[in-house]
BAKEBA-424478 format. One record per residue (C-alpha): residue number from 0; residue in three letters; x, y, z. Coordinates in Angstrom, 1 decimal. Each point is the difference from the previous one (the first is absolute). Example, Ala and Ser with C-alpha at 12.3 -4.5 7.8 and 13.67 -1.06 7.14 Angstrom:
2
[rec 0 'ALA' [12.3 -4.5 7.8]]
[rec 1 'SER' [1.4 3.4 -0.7]]
***
This chain:
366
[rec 0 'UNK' [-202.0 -67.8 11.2]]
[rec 1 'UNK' [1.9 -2.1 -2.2]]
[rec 2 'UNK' [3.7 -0.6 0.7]]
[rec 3 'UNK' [2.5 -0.8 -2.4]]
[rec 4 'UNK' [3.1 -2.5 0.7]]
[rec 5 'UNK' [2.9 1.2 -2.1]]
[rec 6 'UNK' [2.8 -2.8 -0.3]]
[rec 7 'UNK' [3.5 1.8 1.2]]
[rec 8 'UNK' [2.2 -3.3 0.5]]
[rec 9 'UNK' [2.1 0.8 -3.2]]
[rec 10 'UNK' [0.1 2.4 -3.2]]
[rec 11 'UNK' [-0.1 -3.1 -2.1]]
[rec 12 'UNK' [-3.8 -0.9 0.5]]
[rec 13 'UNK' [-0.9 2.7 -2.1]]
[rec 14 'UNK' [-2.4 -0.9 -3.3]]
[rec 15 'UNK' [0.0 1.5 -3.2]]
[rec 16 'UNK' [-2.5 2.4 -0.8]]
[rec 17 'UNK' [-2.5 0.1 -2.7]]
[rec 18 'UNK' [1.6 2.1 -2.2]]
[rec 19 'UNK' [3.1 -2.3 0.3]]
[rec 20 'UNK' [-1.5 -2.7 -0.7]]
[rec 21 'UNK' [-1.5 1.6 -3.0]]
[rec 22 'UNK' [3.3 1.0 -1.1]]
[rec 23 'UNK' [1.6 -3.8 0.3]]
[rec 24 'UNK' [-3.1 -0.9 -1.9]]
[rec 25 'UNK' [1.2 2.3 -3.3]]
[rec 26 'UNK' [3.0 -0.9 0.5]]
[rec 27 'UNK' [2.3 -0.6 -3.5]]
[rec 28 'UNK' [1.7 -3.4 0.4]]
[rec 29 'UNK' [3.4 -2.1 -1.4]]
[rec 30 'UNK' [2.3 -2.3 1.5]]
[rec 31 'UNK' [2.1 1.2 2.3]]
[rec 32 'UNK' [2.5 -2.7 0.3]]
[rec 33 'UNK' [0.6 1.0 -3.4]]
[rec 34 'UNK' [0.0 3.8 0.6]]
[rec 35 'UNK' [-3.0 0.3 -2.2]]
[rec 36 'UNK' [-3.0 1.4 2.6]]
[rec 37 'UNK' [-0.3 3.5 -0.7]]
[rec 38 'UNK' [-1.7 1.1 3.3]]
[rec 39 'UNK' [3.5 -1.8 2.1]]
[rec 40 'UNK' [2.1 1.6 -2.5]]
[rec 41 'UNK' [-1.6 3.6 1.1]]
[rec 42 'UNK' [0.1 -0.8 3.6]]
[rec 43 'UNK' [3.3 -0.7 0.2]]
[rec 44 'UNK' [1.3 2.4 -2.6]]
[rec 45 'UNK' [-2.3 3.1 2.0]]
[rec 46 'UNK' [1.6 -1.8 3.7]]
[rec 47 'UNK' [3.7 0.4 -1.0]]
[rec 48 'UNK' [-0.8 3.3 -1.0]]
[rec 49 'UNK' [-1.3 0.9 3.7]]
[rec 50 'UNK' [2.8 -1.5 1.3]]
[rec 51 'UNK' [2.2 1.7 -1.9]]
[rec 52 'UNK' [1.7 -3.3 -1.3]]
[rec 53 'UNK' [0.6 -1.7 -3.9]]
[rec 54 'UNK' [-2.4 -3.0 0.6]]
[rec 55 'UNK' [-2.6 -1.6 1.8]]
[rec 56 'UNK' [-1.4 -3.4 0.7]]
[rec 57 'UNK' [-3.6 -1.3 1.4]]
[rec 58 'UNK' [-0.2 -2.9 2.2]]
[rec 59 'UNK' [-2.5 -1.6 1.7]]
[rec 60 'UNK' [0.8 1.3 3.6]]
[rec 61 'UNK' [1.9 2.3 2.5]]
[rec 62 'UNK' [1.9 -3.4 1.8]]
[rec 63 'UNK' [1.0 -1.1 -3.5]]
[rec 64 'UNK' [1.6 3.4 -1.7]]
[rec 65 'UNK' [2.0 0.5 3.6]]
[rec 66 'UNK' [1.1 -3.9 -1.2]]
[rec 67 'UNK' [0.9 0.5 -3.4]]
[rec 68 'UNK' [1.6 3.3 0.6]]
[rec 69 'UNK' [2.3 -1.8 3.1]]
[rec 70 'UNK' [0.7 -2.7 -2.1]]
[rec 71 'UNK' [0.8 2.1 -3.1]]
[rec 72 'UNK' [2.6 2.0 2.8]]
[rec 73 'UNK' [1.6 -2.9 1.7]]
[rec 74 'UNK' [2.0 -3.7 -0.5]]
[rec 75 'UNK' [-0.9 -3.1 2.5]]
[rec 76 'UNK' [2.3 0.8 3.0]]
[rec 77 'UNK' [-0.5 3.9 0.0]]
[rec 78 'UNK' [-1.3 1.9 2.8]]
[rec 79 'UNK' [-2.7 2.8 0.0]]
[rec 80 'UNK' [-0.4 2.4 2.7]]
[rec 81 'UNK' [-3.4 1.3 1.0]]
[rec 82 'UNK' [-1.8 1.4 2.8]]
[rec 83 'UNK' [-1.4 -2.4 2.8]]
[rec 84 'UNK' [-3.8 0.5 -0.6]]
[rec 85 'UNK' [-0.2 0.2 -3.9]]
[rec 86 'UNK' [-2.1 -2.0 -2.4]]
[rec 87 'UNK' [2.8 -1.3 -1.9]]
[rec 88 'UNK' [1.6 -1.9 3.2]]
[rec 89 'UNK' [-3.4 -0.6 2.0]]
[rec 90 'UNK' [-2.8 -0.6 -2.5]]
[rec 91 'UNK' [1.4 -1.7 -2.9]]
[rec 92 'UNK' [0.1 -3.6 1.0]]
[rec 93 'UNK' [4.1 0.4 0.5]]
[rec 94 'UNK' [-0.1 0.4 -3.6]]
[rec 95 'UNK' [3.8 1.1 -0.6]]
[rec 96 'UNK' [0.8 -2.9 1.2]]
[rec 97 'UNK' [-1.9 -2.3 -1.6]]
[rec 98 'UNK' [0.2 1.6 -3.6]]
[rec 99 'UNK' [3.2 2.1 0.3]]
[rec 100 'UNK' [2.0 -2.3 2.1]]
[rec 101 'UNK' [0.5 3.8 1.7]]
[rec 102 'UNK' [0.3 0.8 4.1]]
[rec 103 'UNK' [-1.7 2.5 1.3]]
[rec 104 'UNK' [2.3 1.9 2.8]]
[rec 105 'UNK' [-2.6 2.3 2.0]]
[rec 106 'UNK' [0.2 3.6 2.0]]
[rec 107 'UNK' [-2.0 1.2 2.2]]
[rec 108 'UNK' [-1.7 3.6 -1.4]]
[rec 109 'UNK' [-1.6 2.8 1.5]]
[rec 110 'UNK' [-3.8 -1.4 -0.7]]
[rec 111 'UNK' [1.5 -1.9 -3.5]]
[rec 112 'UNK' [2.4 3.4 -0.8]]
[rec 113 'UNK' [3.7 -0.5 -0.1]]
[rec 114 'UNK' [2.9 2.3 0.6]]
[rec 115 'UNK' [2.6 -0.2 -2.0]]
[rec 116 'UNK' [2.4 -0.3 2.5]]
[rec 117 'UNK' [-1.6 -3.1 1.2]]
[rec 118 'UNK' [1.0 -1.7 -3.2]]
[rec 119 'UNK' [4.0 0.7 1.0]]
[rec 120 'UNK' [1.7 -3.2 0.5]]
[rec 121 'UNK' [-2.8 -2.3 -1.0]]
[rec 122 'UNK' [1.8 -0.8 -3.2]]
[rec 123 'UNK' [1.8 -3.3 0.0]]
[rec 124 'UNK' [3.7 -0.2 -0.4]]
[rec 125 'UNK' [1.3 -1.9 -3.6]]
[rec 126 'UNK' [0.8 -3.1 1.6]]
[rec 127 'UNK' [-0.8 -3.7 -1.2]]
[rec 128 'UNK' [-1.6 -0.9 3.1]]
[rec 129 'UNK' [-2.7 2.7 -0.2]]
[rec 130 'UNK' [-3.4 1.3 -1.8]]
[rec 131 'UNK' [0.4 2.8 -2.6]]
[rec 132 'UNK' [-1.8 3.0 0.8]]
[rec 133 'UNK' [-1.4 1.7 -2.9]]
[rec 134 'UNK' [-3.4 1.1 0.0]]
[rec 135 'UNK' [-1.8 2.7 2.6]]
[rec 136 'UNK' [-4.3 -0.5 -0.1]]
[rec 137 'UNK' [-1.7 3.0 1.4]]
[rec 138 'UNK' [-3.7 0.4 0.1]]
[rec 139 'UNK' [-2.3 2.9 -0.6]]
[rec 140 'UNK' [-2.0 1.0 1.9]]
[rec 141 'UNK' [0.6 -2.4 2.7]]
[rec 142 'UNK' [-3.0 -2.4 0.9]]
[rec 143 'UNK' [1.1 -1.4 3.3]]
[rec 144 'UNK' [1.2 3.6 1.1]]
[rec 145 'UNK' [-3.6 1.1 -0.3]]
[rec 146 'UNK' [0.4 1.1 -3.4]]
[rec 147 'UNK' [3.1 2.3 0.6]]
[rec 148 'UNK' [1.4 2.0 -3.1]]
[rec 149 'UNK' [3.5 -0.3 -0.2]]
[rec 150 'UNK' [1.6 3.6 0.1]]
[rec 151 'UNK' [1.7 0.3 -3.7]]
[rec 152 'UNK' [3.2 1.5 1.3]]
[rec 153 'UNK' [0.9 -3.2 1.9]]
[rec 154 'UNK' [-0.8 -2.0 -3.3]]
[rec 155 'UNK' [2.3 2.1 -1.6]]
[rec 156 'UNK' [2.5 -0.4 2.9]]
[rec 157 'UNK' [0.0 -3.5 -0.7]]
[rec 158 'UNK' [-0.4 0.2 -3.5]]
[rec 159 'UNK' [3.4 1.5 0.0]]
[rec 160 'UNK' [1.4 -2.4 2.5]]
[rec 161 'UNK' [-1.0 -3.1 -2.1]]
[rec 162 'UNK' [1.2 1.6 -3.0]]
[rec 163 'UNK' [3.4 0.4 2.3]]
[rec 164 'UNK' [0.3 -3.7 0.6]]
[rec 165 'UNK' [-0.6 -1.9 -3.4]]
[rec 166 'UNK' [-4.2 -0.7 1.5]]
[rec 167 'UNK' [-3.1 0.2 -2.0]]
[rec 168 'UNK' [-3.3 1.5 1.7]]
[rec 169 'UNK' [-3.5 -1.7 -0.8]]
[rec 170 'UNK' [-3.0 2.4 1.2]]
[rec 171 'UNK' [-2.8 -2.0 1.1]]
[rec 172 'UNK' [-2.8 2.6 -1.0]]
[rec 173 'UNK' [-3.4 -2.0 0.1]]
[rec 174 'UNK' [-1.3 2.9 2.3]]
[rec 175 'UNK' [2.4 2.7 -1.8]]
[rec 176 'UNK' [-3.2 1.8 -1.0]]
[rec 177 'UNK' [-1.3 1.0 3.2]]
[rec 178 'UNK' [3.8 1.7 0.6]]
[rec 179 'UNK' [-0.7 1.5 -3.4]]
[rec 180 'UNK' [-3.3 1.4 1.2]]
[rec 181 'UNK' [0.8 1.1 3.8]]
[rec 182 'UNK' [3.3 1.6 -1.2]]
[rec 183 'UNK' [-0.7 1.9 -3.6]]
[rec 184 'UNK' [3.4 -1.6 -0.8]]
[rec 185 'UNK' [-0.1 -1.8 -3.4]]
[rec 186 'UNK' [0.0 -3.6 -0.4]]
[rec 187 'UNK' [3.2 0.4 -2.7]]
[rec 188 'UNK' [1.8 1.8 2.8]]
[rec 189 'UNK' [-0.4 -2.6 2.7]]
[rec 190 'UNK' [0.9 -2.8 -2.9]]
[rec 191 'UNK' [3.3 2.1 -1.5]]
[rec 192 'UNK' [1.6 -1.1 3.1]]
[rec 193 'UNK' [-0.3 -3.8 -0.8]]
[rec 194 'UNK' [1.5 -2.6 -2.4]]
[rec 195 'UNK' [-3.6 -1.6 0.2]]
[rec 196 'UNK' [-3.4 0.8 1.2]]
[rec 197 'UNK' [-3.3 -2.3 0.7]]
[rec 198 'UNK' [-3.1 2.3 0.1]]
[rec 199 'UNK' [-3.5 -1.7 0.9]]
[rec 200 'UNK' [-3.8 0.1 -1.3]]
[rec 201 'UNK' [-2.0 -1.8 1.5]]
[rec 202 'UNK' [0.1 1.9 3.4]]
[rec 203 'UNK' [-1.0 3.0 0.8]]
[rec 204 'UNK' [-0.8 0.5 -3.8]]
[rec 205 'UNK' [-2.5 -2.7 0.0]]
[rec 206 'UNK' [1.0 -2.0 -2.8]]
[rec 207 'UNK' [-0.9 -3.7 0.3]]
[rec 208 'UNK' [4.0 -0.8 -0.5]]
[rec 209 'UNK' [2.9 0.9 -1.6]]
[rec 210 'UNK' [3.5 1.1 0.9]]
[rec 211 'UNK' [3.1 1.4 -2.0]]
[rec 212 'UNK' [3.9 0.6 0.2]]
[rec 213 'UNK' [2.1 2.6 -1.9]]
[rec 214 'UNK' [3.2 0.6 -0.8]]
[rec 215 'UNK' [2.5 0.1 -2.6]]
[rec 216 'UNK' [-1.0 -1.5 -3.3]]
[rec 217 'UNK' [3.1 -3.1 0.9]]
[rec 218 'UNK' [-1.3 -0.7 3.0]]
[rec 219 'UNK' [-3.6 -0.2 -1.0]]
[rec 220 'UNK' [1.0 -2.2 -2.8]]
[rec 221 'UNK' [1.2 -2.4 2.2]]
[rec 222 'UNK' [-3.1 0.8 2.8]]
[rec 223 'UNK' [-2.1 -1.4 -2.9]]
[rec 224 'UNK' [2.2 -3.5 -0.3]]
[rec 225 'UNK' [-0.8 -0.5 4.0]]
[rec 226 'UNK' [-3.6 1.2 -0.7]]
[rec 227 'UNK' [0.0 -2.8 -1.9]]
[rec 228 'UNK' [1.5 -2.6 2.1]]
[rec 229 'UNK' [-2.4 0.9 3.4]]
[rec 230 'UNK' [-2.4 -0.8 -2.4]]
[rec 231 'UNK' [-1.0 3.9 -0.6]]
[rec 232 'UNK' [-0.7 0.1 -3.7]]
[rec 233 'UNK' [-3.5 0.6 -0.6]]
[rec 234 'UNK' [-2.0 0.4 -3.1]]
[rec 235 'UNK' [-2.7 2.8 -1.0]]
[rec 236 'UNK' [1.2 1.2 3.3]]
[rec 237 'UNK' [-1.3 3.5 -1.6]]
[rec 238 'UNK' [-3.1 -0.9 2.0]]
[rec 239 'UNK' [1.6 0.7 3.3]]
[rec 240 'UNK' [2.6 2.3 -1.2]]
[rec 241 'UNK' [-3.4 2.2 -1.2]]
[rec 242 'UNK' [-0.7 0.2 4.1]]
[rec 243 'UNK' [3.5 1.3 0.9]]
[rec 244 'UNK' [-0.4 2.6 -3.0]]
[rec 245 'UNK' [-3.2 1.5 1.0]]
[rec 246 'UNK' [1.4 0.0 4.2]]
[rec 247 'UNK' [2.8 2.3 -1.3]]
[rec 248 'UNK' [-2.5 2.2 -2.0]]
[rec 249 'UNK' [-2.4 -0.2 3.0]]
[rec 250 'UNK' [0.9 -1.3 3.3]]
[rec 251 'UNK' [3.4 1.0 1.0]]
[rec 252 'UNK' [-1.4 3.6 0.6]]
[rec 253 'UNK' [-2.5 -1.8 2.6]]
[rec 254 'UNK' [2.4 -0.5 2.1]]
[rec 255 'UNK' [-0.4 3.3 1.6]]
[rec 256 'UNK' [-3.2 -1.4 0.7]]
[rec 257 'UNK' [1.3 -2.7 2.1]]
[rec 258 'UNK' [2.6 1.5 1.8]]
[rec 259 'UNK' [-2.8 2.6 1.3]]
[rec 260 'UNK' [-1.8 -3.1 1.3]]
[rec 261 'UNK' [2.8 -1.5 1.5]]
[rec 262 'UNK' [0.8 3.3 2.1]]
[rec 263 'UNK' [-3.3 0.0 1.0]]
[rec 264 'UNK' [0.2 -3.7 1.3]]
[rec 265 'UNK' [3.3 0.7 1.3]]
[rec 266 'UNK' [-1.4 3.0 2.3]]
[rec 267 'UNK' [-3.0 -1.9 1.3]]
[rec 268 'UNK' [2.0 -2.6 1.0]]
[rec 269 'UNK' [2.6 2.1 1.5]]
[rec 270 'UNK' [-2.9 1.8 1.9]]
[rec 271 'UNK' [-0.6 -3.7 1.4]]
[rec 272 'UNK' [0.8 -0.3 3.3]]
[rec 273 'UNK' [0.7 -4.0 -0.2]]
[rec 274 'UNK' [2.1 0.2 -3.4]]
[rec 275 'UNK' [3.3 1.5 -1.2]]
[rec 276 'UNK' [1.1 1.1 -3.5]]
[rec 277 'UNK' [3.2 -2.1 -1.0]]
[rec 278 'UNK' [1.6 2.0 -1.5]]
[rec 279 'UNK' [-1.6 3.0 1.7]]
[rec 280 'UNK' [0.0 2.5 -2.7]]
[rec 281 'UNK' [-2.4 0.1 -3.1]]
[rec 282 'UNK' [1.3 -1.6 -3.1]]
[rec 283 'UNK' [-1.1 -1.1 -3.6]]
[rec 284 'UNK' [-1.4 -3.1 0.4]]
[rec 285 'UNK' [-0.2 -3.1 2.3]]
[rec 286 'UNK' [0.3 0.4 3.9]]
[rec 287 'UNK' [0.6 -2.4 3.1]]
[rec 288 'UNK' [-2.0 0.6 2.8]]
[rec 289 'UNK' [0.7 -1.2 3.1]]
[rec 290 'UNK' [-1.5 -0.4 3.8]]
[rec 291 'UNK' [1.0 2.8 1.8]]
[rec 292 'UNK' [2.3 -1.6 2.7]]
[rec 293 'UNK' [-1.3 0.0 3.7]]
[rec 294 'UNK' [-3.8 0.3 -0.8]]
[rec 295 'UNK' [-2.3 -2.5 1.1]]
[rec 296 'UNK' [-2.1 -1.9 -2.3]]
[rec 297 'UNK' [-3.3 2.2 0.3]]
[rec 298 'UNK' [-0.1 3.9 -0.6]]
[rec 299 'UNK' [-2.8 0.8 2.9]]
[rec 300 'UNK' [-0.6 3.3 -1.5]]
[rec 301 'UNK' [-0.4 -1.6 -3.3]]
[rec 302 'UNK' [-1.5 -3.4 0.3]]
[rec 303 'UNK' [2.5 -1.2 -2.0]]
[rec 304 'UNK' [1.5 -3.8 0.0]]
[rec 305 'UNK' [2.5 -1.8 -1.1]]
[rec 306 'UNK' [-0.7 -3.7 -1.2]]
[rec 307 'UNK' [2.4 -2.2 -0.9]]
[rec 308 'UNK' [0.4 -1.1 -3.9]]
[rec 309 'UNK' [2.0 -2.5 -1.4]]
[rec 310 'UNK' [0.2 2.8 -2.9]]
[rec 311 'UNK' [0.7 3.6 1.3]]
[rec 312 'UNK' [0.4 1.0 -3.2]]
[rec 313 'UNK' [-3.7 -0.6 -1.0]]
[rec 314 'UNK' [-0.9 2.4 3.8]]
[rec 315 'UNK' [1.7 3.1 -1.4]]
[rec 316 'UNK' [-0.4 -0.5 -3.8]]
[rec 317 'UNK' [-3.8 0.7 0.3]]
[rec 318 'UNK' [-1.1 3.0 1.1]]
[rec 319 'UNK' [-3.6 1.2 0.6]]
[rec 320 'UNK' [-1.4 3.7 -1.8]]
[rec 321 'UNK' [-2.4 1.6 0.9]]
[rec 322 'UNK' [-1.8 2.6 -2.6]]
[rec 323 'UNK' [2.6 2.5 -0.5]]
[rec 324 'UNK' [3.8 -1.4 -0.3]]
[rec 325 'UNK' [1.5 2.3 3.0]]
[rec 326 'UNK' [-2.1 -1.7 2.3]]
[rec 327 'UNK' [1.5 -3.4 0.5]]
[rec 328 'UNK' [-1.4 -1.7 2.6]]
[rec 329 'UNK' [2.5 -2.9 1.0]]
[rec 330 'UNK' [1.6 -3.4 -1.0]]
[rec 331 'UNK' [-2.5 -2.4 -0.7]]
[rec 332 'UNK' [1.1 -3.7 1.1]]
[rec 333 'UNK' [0.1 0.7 4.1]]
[rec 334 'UNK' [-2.9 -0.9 0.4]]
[rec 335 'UNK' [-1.7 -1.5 -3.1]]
[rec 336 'UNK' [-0.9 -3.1 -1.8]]
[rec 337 'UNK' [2.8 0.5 -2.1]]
[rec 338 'UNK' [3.0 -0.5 2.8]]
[rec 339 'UNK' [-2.1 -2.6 1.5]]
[rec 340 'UNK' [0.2 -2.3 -3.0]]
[rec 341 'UNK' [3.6 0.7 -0.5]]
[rec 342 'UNK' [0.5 -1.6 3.3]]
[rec 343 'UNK' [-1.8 -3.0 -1.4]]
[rec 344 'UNK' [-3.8 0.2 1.0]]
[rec 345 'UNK' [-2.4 0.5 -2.9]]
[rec 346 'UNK' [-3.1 0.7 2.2]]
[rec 347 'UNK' [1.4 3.5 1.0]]
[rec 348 'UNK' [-0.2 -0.5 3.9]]
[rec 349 'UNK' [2.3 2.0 2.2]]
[rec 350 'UNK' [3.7 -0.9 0.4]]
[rec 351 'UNK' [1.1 0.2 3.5]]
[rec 352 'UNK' [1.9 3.2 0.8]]
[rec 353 'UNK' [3.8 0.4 -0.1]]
[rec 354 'UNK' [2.1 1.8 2.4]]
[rec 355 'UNK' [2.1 2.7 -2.3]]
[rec 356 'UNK' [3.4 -1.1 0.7]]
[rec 357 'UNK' [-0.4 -3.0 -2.3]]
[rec 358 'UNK' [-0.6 2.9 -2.6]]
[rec 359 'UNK' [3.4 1.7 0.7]]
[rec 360 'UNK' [1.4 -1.9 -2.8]]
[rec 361 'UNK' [-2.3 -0.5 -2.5]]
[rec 362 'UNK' [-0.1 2.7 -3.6]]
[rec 363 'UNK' [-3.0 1.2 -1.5]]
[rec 364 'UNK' [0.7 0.9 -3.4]]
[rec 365 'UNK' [-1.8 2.8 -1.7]]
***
């Protein structure tokens, strides 16, 4: 029986589908460093609208509207405070630093979700010597907290807290869909608690690329200047921005789809004796497994192994089906060609056997 490998390493190796690509083909067309592309204007005038804010601005990518919107917020020598896992602090290339001349001054969260309380004292005194704090980055859902939604009465908690202390609040929202989805709670109402938002296409909605940030019309006045100096601007972007409007007619409703997958996933790996959920429960998207500590490397009942990769990622990001979707068989990569030429050996012959405790530490990302 055929087998299909479905790719699980991230939401952002989606493709666009053939009706999208359809659509980017009609697309109408202008300048859009002039303001003249008809199909940009209508993205971002029908984005601020879902957010609930007076303007809009496409950019290329998730990384750079987190940028802009920091650097839009903040002066060289100002300090952000963000939780210690997110994407702003982790996964863009230290890039308040680099473009904002910004520190990043991180807490620890409940899988990426921060009490307000924990924020109490983090704010610098007004003193020469020191950093101005002024900006707080949260991100949802949370990637590296296995996709964890943030609760919206501890984003209003802290909403009110930085509105207390003189602090603006920058959502980073590439995955805000999937809260929108899982929760029934609309994307305005997430966004209303922010000064700016960055919302993301070309994940889970499957749109070859594209990003955007919203907020008040000042601020995205001066979002577009910073566009331009990252080197942002593009032209007939309507050709791309034509993706991201047929995702919102079409694909954020989907979702559903894959957050019904992923609780499947999550339950046949939780109903592995050799593997632990981290976290444990379900959520909307993106999971850590982990080796269940104290088991050998072989389940005897089970005739499963563990081989060491030099890329666990690629072990638990494919997964084997069989002909109906409940009946997942198990992680591909213990024991096939695949792991064995991550570790370096294109011919596919075995990799000597590992004892588990070298696993203890090592993530698999779902």
């Amino acid at each position: 029986m055929l087998q299909t490998c479905i790719d699980l390493r991230s939401d952002t190796v989606t493709r666009p589908t053939r009706a999208m690509l359809d659509a980017m083909q009609g697309a109408e067309l202008g300048d859009d460093v002039f303001g003249e592309d008809p199909t940009v204007n209508l993205l971002q005038e029908r984005l601020a609208a879902l957010l609930g804010k007076e303007a809009a601005l496409f950019v290329p990518s998730g990384t750079m509207s987190n940028q802009i919107c920091i650097k839009a917020h903040t002066q060289p020598g100002d300090e952000l405070l963000c939780e210690v896992t997110c994407h702003v602090y982790n996964f863009e290339t230290g890039g308040p630093a680099v473009l904002s001349g910004v520190m990043c001054r991180t807490i620890e969260g409940d899988y990426g979700i921060l009490d307000v309380t924990q924020l109490e004292g983090k704010i610098r005194a007004n003193d020469d010597h020191l950093v101005h704090t002024s900006l707080v980055c949260l991100e949802n859902t949370h990637n590296r907290g296995g996709g964890r939604i943030y609760p919206l009465e501890k984003i209003q908690a802290i909403r009110s807290w930085c509105q207390q202390h003189g602090l603006k609040l920058h959502l980073d929202g590439a995955r805000l869909w999937n809260a929108v989805v899982a929760t029934g709670t609309a994307a305005r109402e997430w966004a209303g608690h922010f000064d700016s938002v960055s919302v993301c296409f070309s994940k889970g909605l499957g749109a070859p690329l594209g990003s955007a940030l919203a907020g008040s019309r000042e601020f995205v006045t001066r979002a577009k200047r910073i566009r331009k100096l990252l080197g942002g601007g593009m032209r007939q972007a309507g050709v791309v921005a034509a993706a991201a409007l047929y995702a919102l007619d079409h694909h954020v409703d989907r979702l559903a789809e894959d957050h019904r997958n992923a609780r499947i996933i999550s339950q046949a790996i939780a109903d592995t004796p050799c593997l632990r959920l981290d976290p444990p429960e379900v959520l909307a998207q993106g999971r850590l497994v982990r080796p269940a500590p104290g088991r050998p490397d072989r389940d005897r009942g089970r005739g499963r192994t563990l081989d060491r990769c030099r890329h666990p990622h690629l072990l638990s990001a494919q997964l084997r089906l069989s002909g109906r979707r409940r009946q997942i068989i198990r992680p591909l990569g213990w024991r096939c060609k695949l792991a064995r030429r991550c570790n370096g050996d294109p011919t596919g012959r075995p990799v000597a056997r590992q004892r588990h405790k070298e696993y203890e530490d090592q993530s698999y990302r779902l």
